[in-house]
C-alpha positions as CSV (number, residue, x, y, z in Angstrom):
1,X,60.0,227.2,31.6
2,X,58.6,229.7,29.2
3,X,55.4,231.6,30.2
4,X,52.6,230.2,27.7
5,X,50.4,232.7,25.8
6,X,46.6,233.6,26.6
7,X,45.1,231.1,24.8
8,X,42.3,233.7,23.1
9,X,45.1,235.7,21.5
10,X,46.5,232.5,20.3
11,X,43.3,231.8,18.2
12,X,42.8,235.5,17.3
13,X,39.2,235.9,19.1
14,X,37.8,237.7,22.1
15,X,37.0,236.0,25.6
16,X,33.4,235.8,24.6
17,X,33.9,234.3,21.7
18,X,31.1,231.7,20.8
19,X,32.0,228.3,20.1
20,X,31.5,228.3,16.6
21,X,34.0,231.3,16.1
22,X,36.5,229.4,18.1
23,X,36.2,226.8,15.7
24,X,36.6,229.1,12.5
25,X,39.3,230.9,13.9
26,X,41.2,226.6,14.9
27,X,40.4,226.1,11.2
28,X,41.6,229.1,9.4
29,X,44.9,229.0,11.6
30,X,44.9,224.9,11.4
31,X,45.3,225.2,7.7
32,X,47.7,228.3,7.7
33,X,50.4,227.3,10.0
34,X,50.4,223.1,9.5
35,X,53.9,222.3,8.9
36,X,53.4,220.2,6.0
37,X,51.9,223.3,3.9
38,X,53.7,226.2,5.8
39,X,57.4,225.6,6.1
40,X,58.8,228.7,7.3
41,X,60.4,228.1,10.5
42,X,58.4,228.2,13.5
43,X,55.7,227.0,11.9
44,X,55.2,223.7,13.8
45,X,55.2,225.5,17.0
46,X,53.0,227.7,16.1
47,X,50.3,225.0,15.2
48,X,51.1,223.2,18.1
49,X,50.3,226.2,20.2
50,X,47.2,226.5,18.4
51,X,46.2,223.0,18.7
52,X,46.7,223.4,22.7
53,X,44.6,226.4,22.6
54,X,42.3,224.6,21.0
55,X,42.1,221.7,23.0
56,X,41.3,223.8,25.8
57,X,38.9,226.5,24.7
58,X,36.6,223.9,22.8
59,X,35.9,222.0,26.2
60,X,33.2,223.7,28.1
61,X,34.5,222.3,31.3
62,X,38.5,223.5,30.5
63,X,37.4,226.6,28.9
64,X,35.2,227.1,32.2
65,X,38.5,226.5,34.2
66,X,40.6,228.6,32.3
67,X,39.3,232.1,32.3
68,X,38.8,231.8,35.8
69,X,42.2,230.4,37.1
70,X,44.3,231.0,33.9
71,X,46.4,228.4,32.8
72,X,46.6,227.3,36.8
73,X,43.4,226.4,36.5
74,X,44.2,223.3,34.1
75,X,46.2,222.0,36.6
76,X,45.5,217.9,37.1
77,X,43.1,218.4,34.4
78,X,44.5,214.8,32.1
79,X,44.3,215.5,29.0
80,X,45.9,215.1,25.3
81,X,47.1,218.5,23.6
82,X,48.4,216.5,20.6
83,X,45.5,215.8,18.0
84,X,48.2,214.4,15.5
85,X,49.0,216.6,12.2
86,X,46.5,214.3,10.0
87,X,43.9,214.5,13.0
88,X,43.5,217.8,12.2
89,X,43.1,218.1,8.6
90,X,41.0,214.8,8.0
91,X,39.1,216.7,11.1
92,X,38.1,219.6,9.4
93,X,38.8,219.1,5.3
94,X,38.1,215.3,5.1
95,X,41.7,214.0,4.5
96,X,44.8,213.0,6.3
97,X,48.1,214.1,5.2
98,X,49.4,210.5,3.8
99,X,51.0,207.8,5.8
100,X,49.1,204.9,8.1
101,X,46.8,205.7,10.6
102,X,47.1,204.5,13.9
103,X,44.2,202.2,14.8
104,X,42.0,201.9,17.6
105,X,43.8,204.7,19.7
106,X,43.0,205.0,23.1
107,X,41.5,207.8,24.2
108,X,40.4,209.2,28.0
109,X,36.8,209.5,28.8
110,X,35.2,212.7,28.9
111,X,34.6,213.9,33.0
112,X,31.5,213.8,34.8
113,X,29.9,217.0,37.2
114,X,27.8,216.1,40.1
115,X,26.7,219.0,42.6
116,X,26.5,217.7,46.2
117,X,24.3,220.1,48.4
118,X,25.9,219.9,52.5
119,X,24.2,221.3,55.8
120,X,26.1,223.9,57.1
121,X,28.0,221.7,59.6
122,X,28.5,218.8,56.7
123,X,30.7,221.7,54.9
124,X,32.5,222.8,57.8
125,X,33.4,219.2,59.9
126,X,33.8,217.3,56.5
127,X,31.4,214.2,55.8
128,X,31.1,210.8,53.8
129,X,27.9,210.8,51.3
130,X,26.7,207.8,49.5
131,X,26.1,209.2,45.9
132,X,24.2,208.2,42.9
133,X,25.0,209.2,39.1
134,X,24.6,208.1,35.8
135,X,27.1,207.1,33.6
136,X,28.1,204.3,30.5
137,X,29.5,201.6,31.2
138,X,30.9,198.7,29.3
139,X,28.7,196.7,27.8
140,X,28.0,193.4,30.6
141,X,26.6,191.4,27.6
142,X,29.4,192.3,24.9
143,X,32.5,193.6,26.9
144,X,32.9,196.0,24.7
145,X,33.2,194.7,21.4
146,X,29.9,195.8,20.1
147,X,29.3,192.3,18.6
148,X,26.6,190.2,20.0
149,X,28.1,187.2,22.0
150,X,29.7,184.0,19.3
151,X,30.5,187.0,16.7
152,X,33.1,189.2,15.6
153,X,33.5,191.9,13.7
154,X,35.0,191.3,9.7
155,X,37.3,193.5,7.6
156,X,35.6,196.7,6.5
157,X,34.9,196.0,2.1
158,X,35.2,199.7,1.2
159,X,39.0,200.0,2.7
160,X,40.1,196.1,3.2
161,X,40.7,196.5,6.5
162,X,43.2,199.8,6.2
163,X,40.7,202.0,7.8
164,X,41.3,204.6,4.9
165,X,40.5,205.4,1.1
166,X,43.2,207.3,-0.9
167,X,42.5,210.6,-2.7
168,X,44.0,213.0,-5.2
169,X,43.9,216.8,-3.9
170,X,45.4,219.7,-4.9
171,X,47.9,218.9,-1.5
172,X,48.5,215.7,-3.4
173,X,47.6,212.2,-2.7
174,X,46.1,212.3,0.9
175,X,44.6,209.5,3.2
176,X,40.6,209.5,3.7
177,X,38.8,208.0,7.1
178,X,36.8,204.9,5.9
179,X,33.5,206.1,6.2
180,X,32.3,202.8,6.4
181,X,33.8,201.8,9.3
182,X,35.2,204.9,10.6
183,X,39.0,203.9,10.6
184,X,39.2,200.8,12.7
185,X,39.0,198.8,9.4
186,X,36.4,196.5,10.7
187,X,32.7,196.4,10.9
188,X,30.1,194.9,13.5
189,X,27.8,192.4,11.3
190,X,26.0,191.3,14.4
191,X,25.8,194.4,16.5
192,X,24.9,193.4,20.1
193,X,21.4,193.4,21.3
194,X,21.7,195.3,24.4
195,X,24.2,198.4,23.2
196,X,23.7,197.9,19.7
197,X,27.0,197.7,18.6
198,X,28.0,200.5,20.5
199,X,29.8,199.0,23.5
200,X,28.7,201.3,26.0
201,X,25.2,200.7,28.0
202,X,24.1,203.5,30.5
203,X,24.1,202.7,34.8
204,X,23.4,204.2,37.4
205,X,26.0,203.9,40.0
206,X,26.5,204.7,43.5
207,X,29.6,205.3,45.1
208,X,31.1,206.5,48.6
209,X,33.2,209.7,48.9
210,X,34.8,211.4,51.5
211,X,33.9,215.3,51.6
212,X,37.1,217.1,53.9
213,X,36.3,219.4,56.6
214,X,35.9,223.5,55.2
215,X,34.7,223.1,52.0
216,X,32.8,225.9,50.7
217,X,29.7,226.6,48.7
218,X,31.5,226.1,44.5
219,X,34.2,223.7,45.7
220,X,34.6,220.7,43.6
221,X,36.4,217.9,44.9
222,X,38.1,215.1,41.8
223,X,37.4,211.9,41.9
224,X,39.7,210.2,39.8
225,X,38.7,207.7,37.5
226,X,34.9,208.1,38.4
227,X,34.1,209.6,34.9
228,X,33.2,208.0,31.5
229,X,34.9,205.2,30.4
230,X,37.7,205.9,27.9
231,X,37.6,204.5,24.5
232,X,39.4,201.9,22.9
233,X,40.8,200.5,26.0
234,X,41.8,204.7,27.1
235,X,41.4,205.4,30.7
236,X,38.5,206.5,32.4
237,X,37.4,210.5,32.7
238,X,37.1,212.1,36.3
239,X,34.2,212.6,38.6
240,X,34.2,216.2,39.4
241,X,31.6,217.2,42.8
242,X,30.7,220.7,42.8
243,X,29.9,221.3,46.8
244,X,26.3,223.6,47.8
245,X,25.7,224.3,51.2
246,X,22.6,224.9,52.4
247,X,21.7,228.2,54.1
248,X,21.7,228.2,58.1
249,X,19.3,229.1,60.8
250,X,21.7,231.8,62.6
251,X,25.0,231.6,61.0
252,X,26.7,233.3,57.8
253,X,30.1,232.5,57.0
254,X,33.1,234.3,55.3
255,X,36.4,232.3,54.7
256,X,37.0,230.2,58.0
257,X,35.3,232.8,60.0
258,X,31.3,232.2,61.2
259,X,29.5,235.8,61.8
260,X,26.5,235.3,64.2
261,X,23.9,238.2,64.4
262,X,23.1,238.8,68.6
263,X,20.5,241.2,70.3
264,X,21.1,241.8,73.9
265,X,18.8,244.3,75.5
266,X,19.7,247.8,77.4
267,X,20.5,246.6,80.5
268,X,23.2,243.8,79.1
269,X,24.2,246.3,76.8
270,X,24.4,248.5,79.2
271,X,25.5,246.7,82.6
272,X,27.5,244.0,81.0
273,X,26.0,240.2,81.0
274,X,26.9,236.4,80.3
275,X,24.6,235.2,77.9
276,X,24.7,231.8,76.3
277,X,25.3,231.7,72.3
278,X,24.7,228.8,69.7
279,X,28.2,227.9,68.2
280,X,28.7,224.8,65.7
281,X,29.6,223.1,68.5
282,X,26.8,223.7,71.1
283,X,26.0,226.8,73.1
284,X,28.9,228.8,74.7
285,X,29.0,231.8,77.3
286,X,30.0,234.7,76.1
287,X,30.8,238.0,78.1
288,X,29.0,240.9,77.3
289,X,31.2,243.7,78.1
290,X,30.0,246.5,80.5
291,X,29.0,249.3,77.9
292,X,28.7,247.5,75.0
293,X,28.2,249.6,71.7
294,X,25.5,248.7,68.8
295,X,27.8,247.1,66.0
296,X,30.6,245.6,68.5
297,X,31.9,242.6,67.2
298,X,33.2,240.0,70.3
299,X,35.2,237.2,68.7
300,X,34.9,233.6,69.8
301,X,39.1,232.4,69.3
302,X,38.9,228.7,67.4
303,X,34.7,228.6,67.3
304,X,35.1,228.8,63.2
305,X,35.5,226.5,60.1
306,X,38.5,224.4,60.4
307,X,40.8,225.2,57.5
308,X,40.6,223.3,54.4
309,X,43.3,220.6,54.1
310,X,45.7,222.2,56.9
311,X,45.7,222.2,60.5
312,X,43.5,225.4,62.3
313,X,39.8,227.2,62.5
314,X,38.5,230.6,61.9
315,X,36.8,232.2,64.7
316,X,33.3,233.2,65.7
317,X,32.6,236.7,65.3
318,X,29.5,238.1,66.8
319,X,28.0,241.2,65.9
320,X,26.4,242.9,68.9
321,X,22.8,245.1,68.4
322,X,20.8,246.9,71.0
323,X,17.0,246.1,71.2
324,X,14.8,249.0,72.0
325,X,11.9,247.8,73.8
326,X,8.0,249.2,71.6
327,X,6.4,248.4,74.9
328,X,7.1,248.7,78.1
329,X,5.2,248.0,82.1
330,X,4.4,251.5,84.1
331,X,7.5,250.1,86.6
332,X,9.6,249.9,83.4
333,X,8.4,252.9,82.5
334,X,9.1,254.6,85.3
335,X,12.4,253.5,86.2
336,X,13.9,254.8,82.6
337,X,12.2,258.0,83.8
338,X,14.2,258.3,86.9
339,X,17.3,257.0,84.3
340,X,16.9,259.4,81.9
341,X,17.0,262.3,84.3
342,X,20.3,261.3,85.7
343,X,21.9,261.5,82.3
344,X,20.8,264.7,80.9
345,X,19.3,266.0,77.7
346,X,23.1,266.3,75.6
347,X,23.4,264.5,72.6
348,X,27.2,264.0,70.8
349,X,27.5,263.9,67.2
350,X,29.4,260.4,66.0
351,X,32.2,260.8,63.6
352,X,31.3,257.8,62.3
353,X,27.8,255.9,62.4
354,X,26.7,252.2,62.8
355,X,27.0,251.6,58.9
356,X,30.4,252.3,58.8
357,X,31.4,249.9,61.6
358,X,29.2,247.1,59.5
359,X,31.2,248.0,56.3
360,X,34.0,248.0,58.3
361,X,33.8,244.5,59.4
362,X,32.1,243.3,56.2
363,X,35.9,244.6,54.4
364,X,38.2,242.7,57.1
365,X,39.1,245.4,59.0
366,X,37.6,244.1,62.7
367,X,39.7,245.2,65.6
């Protein structure tokens, strides 16, 4: 399978490029390469190409998906490349390029964004939420037709029913939308009192999902078939939910792994302790190791995030500091006297200081 083109080189702008100049650029090449006016060959590909890169860059959501996945990131996303020759030049010049119309197409609903905000543990076990959202729905009073109940629509005056009007150009005789009744060669006499002809009527709907253990904060999970309804009998649009997860009391997480913060004093530090920790799972002993170091990191095997759709956790890495007690009893007091003389006045230079180990295990490279 040939390896498609960036999609911003096929349209001649730059990835910044607003939407209006997208738009210029889809018209200008639109008109240049259609195959009815430009018959050199390769002509149709080309506007076919630039048709798909249109498709794509002119949706906020696929453009969104594109420059940060590339052309993997359109994956599963449903969606028509093919605007139809005519489409495109009654789109942007007013005319069709001759021939019938098709009527009444169907068409997919456009998709829906929620953002879901988890606990800490919601993200990491997986959950099931009750949401609520907003969407249209068909019409309960009309069913969609528009009409108000014991009407129906009648054939459109200014086309007869053909949903176009035929004009001379300087392409020759093209095919004009009806812009009386906007193609479907009918119009609603009676429009319906609740969406006023439109079909549609706005709900508020609530709906059950399952969230899957590991998600992280900018996940979205699909719900298929949970967006807007399509039009003219097209499927529905997807239900996209962007996860957030709130901040926790002690943990951080990177990837699968959780990173606790833990202050044990000299002596633990010093003698080697067991002290309890919080995990996501209740507290746990861990073992403090005789002559533990400011910026060790112990690891907890299995105490992490499970992994997202496969079988396995991360682990729980805790990153040991040293308190230094600001006060201290005359006992205390004297006793690190008495210590202090047993170990002498040296002091060692460190090849490498406490920062570096914390970069160290910020970059992956804990031992």
């Amino acid at each position: 399978m040939a390896e498609k083109n960036d999609y911003y080189q096929v349209l001649e702008v730059d990835r910044d490029a607003s939407p209006d100049t997208i738009r210029q650029a889809y018209r200008r090449l639109a008109k240049k390469y259609h195959p009815d006016i430009n018959n050199q060959p390769g002509a149709e590909d080309r506007f076919k190409e630039i048709n798909e890169a249109y498709a794509v860059l002119s949706d906020e959501e696929r453009r969104a998906a594109y420059d940060r996945f590339g052309h993997a990131g359109l994956e599963g996303m449903q969606f028509d490349f093919d605007f139809g020759f005519g489409e495109i030049f009654e789109q942007f010049f007013g005319f069709g390029m001759g021939g019938p119309r098709r009527r009444r197409t169907p068409r997919r609903g456009a998709n829906l964004r929620y953002e879901l905000t988890l606990t800490f543990e919601e993200a990491a076990f997986g959950a099931e939420k009750e949401i609520k959202f907003n969407r249209q729905e068909i019409c309960s009073r009309c069913k969609g037709s528009g009409s108000e109940p014991g009407t129906s629509p009648i054939r459109c005056r200014n086309c007869n029913g053909a949903g176009q009007i035929k004009q001379s150009t300087i392409f020759g005789t093209m095919a004009r939308t009806c812009p009386t009744c906007g193609g479907v060669g009918e119009t609603i006499s009676t429009p319906c009192r609740t969406c006023r002809g439109r079909g549609l009527e706005r709900r508020n709907v609530q709906k059950a999902i399952s969230i899957p253990a590991g998600v992280d904060e900018g996940n979205q999970i699909r719900v298929s078939g949970e967006g807007e309804p399509g039009i003219n009998g097209g499927p529905h649009g997807d239900l996209y939910v962007v996860i957030r997860v709130k901040p926790h009391r002690y943990f951080r997480r990177r990837d699968q792994d959780i990173l606790l913060d833990l202050a044990v004093n000299i002596a633990q530090a010093t003698l080697g302790a067991q002290v309890a920790v919080p995990t996501l799972e209740g507290e746990e002993i861990l073992t403090i190791p005789v002559g533990t170091q400011p910026g060790k990191v112990l690891r907890l095997k299995g105490m992490g995030v499970p992994y997202l759709r496969r079988n396995g956790r991360g682990d729980q890495l805790v990153l040991i500091s040293v308190e230094i007690p600001t006060s201290l009893t005359a006992e205390q007091r004297k006793l690190l006297e008495q210590l202090a003389e047993t170990l002498g006045t040296e002091v060692r230079p460190q090849e490498r200081g406490f920062l570096d180990l914390l970069k160290d295990m910020f970059g992956g490279l804990i031992d």
